[in-house]
C-alpha positions as CSV (number, residue, x, y, z in Angstrom):
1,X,-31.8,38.0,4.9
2,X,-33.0,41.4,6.5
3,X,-36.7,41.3,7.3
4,X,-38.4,44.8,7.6
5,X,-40.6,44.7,11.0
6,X,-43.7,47.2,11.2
7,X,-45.4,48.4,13.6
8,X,-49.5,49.7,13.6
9,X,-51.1,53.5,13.5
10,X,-51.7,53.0,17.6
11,X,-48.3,51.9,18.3
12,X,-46.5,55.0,16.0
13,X,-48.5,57.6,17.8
14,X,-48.3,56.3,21.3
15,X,-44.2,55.8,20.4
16,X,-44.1,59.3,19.0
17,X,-46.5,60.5,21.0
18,X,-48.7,62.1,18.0
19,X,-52.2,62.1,17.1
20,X,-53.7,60.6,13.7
21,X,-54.1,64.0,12.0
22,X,-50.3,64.4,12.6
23,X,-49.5,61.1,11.0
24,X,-52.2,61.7,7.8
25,X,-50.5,65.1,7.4
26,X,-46.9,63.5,7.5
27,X,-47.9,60.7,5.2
28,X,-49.3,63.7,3.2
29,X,-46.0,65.9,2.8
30,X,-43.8,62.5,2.4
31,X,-42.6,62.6,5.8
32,X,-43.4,59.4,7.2
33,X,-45.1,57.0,4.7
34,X,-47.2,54.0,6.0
35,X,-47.4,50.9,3.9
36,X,-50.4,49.4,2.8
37,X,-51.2,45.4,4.6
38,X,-54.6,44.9,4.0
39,X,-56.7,47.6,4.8
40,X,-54.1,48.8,8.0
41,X,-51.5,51.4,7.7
42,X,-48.4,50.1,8.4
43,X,-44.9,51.9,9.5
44,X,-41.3,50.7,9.0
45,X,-39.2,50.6,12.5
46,X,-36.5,52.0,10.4
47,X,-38.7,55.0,9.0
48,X,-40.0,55.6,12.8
49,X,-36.2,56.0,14.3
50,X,-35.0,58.3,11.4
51,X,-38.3,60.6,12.8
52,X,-37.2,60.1,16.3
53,X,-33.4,60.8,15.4
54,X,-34.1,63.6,12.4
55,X,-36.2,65.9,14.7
56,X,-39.9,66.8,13.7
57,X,-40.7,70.4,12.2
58,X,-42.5,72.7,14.9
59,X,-45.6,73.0,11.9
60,X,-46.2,70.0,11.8
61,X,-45.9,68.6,15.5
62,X,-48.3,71.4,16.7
63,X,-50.6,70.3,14.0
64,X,-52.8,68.5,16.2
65,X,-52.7,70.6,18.9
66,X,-54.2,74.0,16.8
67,X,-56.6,71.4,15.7
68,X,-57.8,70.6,19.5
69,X,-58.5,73.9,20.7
């Protein structure tokens, strides 16, 4: 039997190397959806290397980066 592994908010955006406002706003345009355990946000490995392979949109990648200046 296949058993989905997750991994937390901190380990998605060091892995990605994105901020929380980029992973809200993902989550918000159905990019990449967390999973609710308890009161954490988690994220399917499989969801986070379809990101990595699929290429993220310029828009939303810079997101965080408008937002820090």
């Amino acid at each position: 039997m296949y058993k989905r592994q997750y991994l937390n908010t901190k380990q998605v955006r060091e892995l990605l190397n994105v901020c929380e406002g980029t992973l809200n706003l993902w989550a918000k345009r159905g990019y990449l959806v967390p999973v609710k355990v308890g009161n954490k946000n988690m994220y399917a490995k499989s969801d986070i290397r379809r990101v990595q392979t699929g290429g993220k949109s310029e828009s939303v990648t810079s997101y965080c980066k408008r937002k820090e200046k």
